[in-house]
N, C-alpha and C positions, 0 to 999 in steps of 0.2 A: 555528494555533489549533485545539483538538481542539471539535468537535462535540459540544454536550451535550443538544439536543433536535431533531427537527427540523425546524422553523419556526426562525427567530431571534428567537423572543422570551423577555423575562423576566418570570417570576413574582412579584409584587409583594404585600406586605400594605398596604391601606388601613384609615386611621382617617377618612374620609369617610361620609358618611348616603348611601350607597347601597343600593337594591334590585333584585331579579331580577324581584320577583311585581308591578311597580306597579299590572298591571291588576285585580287583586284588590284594590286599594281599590274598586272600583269596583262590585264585588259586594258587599263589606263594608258599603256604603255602604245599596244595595238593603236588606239583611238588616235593617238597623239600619232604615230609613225604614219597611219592615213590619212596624217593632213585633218582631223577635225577642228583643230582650237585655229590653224591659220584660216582654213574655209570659212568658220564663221566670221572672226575678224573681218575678212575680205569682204563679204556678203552680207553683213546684217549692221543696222545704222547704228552707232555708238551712243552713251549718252548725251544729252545735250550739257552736262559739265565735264571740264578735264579731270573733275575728281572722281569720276563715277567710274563702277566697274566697266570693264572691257567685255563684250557680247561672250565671247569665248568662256566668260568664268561662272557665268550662268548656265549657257551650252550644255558647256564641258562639265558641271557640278550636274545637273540634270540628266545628264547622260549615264554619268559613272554612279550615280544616284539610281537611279532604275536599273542597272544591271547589277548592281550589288544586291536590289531587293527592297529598295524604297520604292511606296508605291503614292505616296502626295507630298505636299510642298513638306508639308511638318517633318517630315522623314530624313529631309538636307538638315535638321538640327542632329540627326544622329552621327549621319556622316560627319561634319565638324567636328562631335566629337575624336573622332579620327584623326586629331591634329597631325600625331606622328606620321602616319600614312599620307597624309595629305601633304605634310614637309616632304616627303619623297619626289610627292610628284609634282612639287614649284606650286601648291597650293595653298598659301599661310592663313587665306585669308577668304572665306565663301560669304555668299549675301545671305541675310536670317530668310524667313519662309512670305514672309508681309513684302521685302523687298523681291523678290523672287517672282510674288504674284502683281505684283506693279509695271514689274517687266515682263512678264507676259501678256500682260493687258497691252501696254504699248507696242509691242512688237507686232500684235494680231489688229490692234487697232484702224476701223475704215476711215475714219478721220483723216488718218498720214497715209493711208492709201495701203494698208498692211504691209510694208517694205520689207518688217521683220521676217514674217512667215512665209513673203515671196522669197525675200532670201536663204530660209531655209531648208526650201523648194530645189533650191540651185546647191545647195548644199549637200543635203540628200542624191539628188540627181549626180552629183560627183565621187560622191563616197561609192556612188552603187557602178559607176563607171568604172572604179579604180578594183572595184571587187569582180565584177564581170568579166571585164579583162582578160583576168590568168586562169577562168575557168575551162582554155578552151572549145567552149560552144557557141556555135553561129546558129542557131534557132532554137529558138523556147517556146515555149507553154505557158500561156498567159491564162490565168484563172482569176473570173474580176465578178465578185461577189459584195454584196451591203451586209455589212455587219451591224445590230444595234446593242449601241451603248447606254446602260439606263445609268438616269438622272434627277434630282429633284432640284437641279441647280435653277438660277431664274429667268434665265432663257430658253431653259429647254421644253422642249415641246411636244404632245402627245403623239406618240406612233400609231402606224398601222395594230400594231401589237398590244394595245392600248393599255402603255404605259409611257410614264417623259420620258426623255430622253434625247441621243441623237446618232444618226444613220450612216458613220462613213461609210465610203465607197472605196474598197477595194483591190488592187491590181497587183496578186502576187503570181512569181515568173516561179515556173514546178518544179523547175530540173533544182535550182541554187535555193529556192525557199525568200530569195528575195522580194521585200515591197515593191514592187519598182514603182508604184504612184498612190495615192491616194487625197482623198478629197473628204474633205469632215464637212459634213450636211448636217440640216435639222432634223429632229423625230419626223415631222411630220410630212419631208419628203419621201415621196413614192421610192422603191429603189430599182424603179425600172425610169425615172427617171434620168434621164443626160447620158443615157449608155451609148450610145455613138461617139458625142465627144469625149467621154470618159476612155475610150478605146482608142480616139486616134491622141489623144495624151499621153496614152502608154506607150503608145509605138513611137512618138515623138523622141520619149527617152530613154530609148533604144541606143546604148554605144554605138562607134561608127562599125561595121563591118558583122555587126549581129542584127539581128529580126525576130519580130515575132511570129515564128509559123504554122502555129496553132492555137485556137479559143477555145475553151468550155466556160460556160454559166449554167444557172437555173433559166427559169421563164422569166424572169423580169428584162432579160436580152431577149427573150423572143420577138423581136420587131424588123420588120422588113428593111426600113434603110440599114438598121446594123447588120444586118446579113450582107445586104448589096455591097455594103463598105468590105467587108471582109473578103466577098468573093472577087472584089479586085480588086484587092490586094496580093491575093492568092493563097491565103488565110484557111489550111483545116479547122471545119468546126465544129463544136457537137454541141448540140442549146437541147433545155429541157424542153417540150413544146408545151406551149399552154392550148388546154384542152376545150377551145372554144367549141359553138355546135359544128363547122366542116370539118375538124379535127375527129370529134367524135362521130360524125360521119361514118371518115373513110374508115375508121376503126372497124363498126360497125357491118360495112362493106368487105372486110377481110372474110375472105374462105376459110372456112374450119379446116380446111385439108392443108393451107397455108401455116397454121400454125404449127411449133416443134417444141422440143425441149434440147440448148444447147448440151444439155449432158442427163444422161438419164437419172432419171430419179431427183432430179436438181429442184424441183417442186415449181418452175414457172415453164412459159413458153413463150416463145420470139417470134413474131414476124413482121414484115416492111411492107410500107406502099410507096407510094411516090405523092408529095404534095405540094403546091406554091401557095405563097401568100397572095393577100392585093399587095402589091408594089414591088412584089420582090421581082427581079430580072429573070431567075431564070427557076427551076425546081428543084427539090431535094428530097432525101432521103427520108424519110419515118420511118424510124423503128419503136416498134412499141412491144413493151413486157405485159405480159397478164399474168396475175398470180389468182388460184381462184381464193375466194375469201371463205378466211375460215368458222366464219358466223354469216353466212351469207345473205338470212334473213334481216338482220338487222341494218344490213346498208343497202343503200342506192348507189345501182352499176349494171353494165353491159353482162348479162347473163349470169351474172353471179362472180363477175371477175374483177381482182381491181387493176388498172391500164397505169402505165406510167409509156412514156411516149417521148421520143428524143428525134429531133430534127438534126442532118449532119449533111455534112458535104462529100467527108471519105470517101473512096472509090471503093466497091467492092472487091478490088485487086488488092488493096489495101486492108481494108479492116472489113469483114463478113458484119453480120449483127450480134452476136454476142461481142461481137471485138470492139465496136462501136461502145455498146454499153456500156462494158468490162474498159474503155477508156474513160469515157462521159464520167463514171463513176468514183476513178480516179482525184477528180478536184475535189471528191471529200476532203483531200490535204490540204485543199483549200480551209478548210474548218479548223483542222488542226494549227495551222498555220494564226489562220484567227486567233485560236485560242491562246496560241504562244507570247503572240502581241498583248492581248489583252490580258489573261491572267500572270502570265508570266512576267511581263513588265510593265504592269500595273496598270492598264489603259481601257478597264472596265469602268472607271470611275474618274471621273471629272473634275479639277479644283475649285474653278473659277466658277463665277457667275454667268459673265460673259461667254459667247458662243465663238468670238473669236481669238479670246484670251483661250479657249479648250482647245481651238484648231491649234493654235501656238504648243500647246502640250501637247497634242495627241502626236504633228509632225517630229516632234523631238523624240518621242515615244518609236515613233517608226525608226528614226536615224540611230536609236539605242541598238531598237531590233537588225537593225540590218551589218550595225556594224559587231551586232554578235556571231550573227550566222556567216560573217568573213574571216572574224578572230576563229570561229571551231573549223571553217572550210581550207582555210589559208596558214593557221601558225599552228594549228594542232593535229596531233597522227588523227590519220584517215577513219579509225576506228570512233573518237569522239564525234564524227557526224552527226553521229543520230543522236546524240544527248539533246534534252532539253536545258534553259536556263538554270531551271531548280535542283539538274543533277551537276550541271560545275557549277551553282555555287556552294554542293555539298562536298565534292570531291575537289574542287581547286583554289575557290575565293575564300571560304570561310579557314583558314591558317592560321592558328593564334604565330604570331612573330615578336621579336624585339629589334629595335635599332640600335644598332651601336655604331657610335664616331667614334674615333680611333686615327692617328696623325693625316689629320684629312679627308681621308675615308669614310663611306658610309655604308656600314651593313647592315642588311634586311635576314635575321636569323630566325630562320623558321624550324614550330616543330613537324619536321617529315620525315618520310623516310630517303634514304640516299636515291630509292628509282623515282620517287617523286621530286625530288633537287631535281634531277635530270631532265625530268620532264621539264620541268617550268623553265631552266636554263636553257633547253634546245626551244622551245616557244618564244624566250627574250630576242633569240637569235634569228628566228623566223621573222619575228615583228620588225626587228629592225632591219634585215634582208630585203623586207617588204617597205619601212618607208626610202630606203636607200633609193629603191625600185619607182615612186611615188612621181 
């Protein structure tokens, strides 16, 4: 007998109610128990026929869409296939990838004035209320950074980084990991760009009885009215300073006997002056790291060292200058955080042509993300924290299962094991605990 694969097995077509994704009921569930399919109903304009989908079924397909691990519109053809799973959760019926991208053109569209993407603006800003909430904390950690997105779509536009592309902006809160804002710009805005009002939008969507009590960026916030905003408001802050010639000045001016190493052997050293800008009200802190370089001849720099330099407000009672740093440093998670958004639910990569059609994705993008990091902070043990998307969808979503009806009934039979049932059954319960709560 001649060999036709190599395993000995054969490939069979089933007419059976099977799934791959079962653990995505599971999120689906989440989504819906937070009020996502009524929020956007409420919030986003219908079509202009009564026979047209409902905002909610695009949403809500786009949502459970990218959390499952689709990452463009062609990707809702697989989910479909998913009919079974998709019977589960009251979905018989999703829009192909061509109708998908017509309604996100319209929803982003400036013609109607973007009503869609304002709406789900208002949508977001609610999910993130409802998740805020039960965390306990009255001050956060706003970390508001430009992230760029490359593109050869036909709006998009050459960066600083000179490639197309486009530049969102921004504003995730440290402690919860959540978005709380963001704004989808062109490549070829600046991203030190609208940082003032970028900031007081964030605080704007601040729940009632929370704040935000501290800022770090990079230098593209190094600008004196953002400073002045924050310092009354009463805003800790630590901005990276851009190293114009007074900057490297005072540098300059620093005592050798002034400089230290926060831990010996640590290979840099730390010291502070005091500096104001033009416009700023009142003065603050520099602290600046020098490390010496280790090819020293081949760069240009202050004595052989390369400076990196951080403006802050902290009190010295508060945070010394390593502690400064060793905080400043911290919004690296901002990076991380980035990356989770965009590699992890697919938001390095653009569908549309249009730049308002993408804003339309990317916010949906965000409201995936945020109602992820509620589903693992809110319905799951304390220990899935720290997972990323990629690791529940290896460990929870990805479930082969079968459906079975049975006198009325409908079961969702998975293969797992008896402490993995338990898991997912004590999560069903948390989820709906949670929209009881809503």
């Amino acid at each position: 007998m001649i060999r036709q694969s190599i395993f000995g097995f054969k490939l069979e077509k089933t007419e059976e109610e099977l799934t791959a994704q079962g653990g995505l009921s599971l999120l689906a569930e989440y989504n819906h128990g937070m009020g996502l399919k009524k929020l956007v109903d409420l919030h986003l304009p219908v079509a202009g026929s009564n026979r047209g989908y409902s905002p909610s079924v695009f949403a809500d397909t786009l949502v459970l869409m990218l959390q499952g691990g689709g990452r463009s519109l062609e990707d809702t053809r697989e989910l479909n296939r998913e009919s079974s799973l998709l019977g589960l959760l009251g979905r018989k019926d999703i829009p192909d990838p061509d109708t998908m991208g017509d309604w996100l053109r319209r929803m982003g569209d400036p013609a109607t004035g973007g009503k869609g993407l304002a709406g789900l603006g208002v949508v977001r800003d609610e999910i993130n209320r409802r998740i805020l909430r039960r965390d306990g904390i009255e001050e956060y950690t706003l970390d508001a950074d430009a992230t760029f997105v490359a593109g050869e779509k036909r709006d998009a536009h050459w960066s600083y980084l000179k490639e197309k592309g486009y530049m969102p902006m921004l504003g995730f809160l440290f402690e919860p990991g959540i978005c709380l804002h963001e704004e989808f710009r062109e490549g070829n805005e600046a991203p030190a760009a609208g940082q003032t009002p970028f900031y007081e939008a964030c605080k704007k969507r601040m729940p009632k009885g929370k704040r935000v009590g501290s800022y770090r960026a990079d230098s593209a916030s190094y600008q004196s009215d953002l400073i002045n905003v924050l310092e009354n408001d009463k805003v800790w802050w630590a901005i990276t300073a851009r190293q114009d010639a007074s900057v490297k000045a005072l540098i300059a001016d620093i005592p050798e006997a002034a400089w230290h190493e926060p831990e010996r052997g640590c290979g840099f050293e730390v010291a502070e002056t005091v500096h104001a800008m033009n416009g700023t009200k009142s003065s603050f802190r520099l602290i600046v790291k020098r490390e010496m370089r280790r090819q020293g001849e081949l760069f240009e720099g202050i004595a052989g060292y390369f400076y990196h330099a951080v403006a802050s407000n902290w009190p010295e009672e508060k945070k010394n200058s390593p502690e400064v740093l060793a905080w400043h440093n911290q919004r690296g998670q901002a990076e991380n955080f980035n990356k989770e958004l965009k590699s992890g639910f697919g938001m390095e990569h653009m569908p549309c042509g249009q730049t308002w059609a993408n804003a339309v994705w990317f916010r949906i993008g965000v409201i995936a993300y945020n109602l992820f990091i509620g589903f693992k902070r809110l319905a799951c043990p304390e220990s899935w924290g720290r997972h990323t998307i990629a690791t529940f969808r290896w460990r929870l979503i990805q479930m082969a299962g079968r459906i079975v009806r049975h006198a009325g009934r409908v079961v969702l039979k998975l293969a797992v094991s008896a402490e993995k049932l338990a898991l997912m059954q004590n999560i069903r319960q948390r989820s709906l605990d949670l929209s009881l709560a809503t």
